[in-house]
LODODREN-465124 format. One record per residue (C-alpha): residue number from 1; residue in three letters; x, y negated, z negated. Coordinates in steps of 0.05 Angstrom, whole numbers. Each point is the difference from the previous one (the first is absolute). Layout:
# LODODREN-465124
<site seq="NUM" type="Ala" px="X" py="Y" pz="Z"/>
...
# end
This chain:
# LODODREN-465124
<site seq="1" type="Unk" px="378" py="1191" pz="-1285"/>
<site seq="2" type="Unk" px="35" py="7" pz="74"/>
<site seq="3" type="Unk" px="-2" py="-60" pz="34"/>
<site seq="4" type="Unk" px="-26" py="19" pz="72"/>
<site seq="5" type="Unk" px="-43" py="-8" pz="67"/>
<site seq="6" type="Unk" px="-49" py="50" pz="8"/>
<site seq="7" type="Unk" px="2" py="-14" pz="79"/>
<site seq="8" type="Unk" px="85" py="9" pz="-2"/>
<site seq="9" type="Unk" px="-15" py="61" pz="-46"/>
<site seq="10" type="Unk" px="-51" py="38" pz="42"/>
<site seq="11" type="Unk" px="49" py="29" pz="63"/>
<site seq="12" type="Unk" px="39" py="26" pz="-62"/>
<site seq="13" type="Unk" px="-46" py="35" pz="-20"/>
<site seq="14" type="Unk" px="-3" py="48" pz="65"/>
<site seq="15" type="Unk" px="77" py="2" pz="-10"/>
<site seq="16" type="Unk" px="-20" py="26" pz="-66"/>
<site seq="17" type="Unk" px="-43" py="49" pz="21"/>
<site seq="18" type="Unk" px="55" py="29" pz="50"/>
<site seq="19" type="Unk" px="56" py="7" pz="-43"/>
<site seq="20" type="Unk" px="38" py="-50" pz="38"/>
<site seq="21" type="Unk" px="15" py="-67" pz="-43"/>
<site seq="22" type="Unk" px="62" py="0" pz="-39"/>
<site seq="23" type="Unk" px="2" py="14" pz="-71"/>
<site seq="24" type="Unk" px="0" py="-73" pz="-22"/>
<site seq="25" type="Unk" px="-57" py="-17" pz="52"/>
<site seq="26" type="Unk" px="-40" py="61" pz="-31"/>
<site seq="27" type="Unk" px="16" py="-19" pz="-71"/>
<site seq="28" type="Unk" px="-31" py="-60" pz="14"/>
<site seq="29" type="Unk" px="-55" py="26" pz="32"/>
<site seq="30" type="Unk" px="-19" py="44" pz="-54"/>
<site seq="31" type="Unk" px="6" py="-60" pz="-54"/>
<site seq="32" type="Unk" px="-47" py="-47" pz="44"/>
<site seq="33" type="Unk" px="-55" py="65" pz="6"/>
<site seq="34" type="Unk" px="5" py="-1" pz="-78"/>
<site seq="35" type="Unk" px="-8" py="-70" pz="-13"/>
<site seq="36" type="Unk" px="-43" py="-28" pz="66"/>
<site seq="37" type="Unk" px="-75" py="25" pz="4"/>
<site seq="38" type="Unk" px="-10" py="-23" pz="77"/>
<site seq="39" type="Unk" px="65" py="38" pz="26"/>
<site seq="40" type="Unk" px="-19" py="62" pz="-46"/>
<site seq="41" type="Unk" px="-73" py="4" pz="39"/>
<site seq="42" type="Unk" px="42" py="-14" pz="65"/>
<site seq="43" type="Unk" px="38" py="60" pz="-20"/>
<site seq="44" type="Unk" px="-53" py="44" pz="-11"/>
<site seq="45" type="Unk" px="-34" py="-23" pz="62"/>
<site seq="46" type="Unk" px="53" py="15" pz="40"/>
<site seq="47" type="Unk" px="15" py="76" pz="-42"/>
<site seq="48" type="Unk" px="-69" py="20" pz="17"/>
<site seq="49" type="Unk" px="-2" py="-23" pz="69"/>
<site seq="50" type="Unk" px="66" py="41" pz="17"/>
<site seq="51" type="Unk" px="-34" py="63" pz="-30"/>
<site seq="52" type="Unk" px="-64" py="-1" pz="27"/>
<site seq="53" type="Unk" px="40" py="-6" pz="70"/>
<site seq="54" type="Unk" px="45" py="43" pz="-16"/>
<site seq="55" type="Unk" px="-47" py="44" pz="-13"/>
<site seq="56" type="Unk" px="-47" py="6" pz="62"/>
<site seq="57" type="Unk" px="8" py="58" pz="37"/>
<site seq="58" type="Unk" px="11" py="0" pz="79"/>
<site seq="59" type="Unk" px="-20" py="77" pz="8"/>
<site seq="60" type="Unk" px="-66" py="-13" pz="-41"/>
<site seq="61" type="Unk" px="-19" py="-70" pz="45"/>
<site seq="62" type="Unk" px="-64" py="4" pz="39"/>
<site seq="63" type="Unk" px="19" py="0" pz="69"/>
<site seq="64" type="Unk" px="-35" py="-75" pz="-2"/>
<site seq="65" type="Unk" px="43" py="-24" pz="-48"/>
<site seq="66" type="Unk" px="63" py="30" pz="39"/>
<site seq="67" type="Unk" px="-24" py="-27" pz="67"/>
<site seq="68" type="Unk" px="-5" py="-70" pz="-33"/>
<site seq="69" type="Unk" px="74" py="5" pz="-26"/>
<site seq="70" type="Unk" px="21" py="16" pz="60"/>
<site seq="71" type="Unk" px="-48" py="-54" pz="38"/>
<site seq="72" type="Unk" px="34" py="-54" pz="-45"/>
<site seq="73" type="Unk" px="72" py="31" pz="22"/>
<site seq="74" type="Unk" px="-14" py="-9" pz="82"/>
<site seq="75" type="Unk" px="-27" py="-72" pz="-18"/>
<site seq="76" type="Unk" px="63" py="-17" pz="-44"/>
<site seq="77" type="Unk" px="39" py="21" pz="64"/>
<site seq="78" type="Unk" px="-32" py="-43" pz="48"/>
<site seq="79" type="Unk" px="12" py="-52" pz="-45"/>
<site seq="80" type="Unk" px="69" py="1" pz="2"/>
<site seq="81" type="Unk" px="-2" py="15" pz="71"/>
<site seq="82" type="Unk" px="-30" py="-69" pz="6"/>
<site seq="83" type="Unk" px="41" py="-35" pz="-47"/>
<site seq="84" type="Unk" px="66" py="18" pz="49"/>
<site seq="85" type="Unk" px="-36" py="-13" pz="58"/>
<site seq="86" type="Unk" px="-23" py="-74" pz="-32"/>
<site seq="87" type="Unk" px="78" py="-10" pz="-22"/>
<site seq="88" type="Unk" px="17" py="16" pz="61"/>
<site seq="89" type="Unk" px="-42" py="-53" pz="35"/>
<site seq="90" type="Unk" px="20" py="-48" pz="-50"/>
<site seq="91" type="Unk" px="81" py="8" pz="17"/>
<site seq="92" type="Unk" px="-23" py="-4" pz="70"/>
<site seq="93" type="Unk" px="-32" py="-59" pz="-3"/>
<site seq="94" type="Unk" px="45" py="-36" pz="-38"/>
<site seq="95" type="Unk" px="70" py="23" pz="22"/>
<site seq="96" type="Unk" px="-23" py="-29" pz="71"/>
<site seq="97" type="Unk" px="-30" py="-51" pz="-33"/>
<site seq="98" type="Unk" px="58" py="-16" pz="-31"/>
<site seq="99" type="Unk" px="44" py="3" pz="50"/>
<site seq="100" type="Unk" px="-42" py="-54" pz="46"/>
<site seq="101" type="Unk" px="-1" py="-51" pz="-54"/>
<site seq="102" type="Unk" px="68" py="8" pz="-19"/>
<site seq="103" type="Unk" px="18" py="2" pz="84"/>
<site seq="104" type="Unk" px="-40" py="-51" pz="9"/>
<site seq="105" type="Unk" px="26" py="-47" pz="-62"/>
<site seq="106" type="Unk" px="72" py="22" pz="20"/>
<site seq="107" type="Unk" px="-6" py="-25" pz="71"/>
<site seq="108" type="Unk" px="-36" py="-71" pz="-16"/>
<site seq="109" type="Unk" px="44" py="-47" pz="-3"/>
<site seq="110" type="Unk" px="-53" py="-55" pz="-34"/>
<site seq="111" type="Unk" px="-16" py="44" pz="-52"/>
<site seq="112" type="Unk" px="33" py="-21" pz="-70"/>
<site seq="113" type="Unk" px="69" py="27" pz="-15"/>
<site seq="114" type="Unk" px="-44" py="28" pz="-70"/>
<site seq="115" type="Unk" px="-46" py="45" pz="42"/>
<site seq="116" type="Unk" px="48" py="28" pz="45"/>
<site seq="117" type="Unk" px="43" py="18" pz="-59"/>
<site seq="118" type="Unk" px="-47" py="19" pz="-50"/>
<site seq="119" type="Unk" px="-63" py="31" pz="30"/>
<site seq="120" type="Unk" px="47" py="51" pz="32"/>
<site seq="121" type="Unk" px="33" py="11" pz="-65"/>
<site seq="122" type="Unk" px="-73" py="-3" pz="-37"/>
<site seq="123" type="Unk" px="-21" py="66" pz="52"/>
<site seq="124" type="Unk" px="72" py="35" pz="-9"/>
<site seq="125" type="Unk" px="-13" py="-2" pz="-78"/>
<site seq="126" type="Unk" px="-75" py="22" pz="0"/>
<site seq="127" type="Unk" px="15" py="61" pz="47"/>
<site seq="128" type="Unk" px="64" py="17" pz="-48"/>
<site seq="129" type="Unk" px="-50" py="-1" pz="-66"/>
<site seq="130" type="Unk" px="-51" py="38" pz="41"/>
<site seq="131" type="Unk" px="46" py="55" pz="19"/>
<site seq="132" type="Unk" px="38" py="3" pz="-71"/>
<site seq="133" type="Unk" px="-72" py="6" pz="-33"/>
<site seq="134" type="Unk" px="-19" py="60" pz="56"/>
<site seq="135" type="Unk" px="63" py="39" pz="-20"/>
<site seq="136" type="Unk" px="-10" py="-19" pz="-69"/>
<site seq="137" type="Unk" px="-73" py="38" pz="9"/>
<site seq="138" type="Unk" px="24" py="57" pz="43"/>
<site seq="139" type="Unk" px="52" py="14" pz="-52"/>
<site seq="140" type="Unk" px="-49" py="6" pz="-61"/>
<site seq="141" type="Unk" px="-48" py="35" pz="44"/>
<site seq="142" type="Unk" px="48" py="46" pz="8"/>
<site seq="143" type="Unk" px="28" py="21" pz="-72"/>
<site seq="144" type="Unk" px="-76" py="-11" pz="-30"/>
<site seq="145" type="Unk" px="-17" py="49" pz="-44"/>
<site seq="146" type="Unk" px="-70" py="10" pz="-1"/>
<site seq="147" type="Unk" px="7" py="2" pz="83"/>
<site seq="148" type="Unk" px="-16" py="74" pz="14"/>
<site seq="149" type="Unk" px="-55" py="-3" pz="-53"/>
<site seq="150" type="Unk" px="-58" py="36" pz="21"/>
<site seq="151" type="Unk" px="-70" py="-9" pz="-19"/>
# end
């Protein structure tokens, strides 16, 4: 018996399913299917699910169905579109933000030597963590596999 989490095996499985794990990582994939009842099913599950979608047929849609694909396509864009425009705001809002409180900390001479060091300090390190997580995103975005996936 293989000594495994079903939850830490489950994104293997997809892995499995594209080809893509190593040969040790699909070794042990194929031992835990044989031995683990739950991550078998999971398999299956996920086997079937990839061939019934693989199997629909765009050219044989109703031209419902197609306009509802394409409905849930424009709304997916707007999304995003709003997501920018909120992150946007947000930077906004607390760049100047920022820089009034940390102007305003800087110039007070009554103000403890510990906030005018380290809330400045404290808004320098949260906008560096933002920005390395943004690039960090915009990165993976970008060399995602499944991103030009269409439905």
């Amino acid at each position: 018996m293989i000594q495994h989490s079903c939850q830490e095996t489950e994104p293997l499985l997809s892995g499995y399913l594209d080809g893509e794990l190593t040969a040790g990582d699909r070794q042990r994939v194929e031992l835990i299917l044989d031995d683990c009842m739950v991550c078998g099913q999971a398999f299956d599950e996920m086997r079937k699910m990839r061939q019934r979608v693989g199997a629909i047929d765009y050219e044989k849609m109703t031209s419902q169905e197609k306009d509802q694909i394409s409905r849930t396509a424009q709304e997916s864009v707007g999304a995003s579109v709003g997501q920018v425009l909120f992150l946007v705001g947000v930077f906004i809002v607390y760049g100047v933000g920022a820089f009034w409180m940390v102007r305003g900390l800087i110039g007070d001479s009554e103000a403890p030597l510990f906030l005018r060091v380290g809330a400045p300090i404290m808004i320098l390190g949260m906008g560096v963590l933002f920005f390395t997580v943004l690039f960090q995103r915009i990165k993976a975005a970008k060399t995602d596999k499944y991103r030009n996936v269409r439905i």
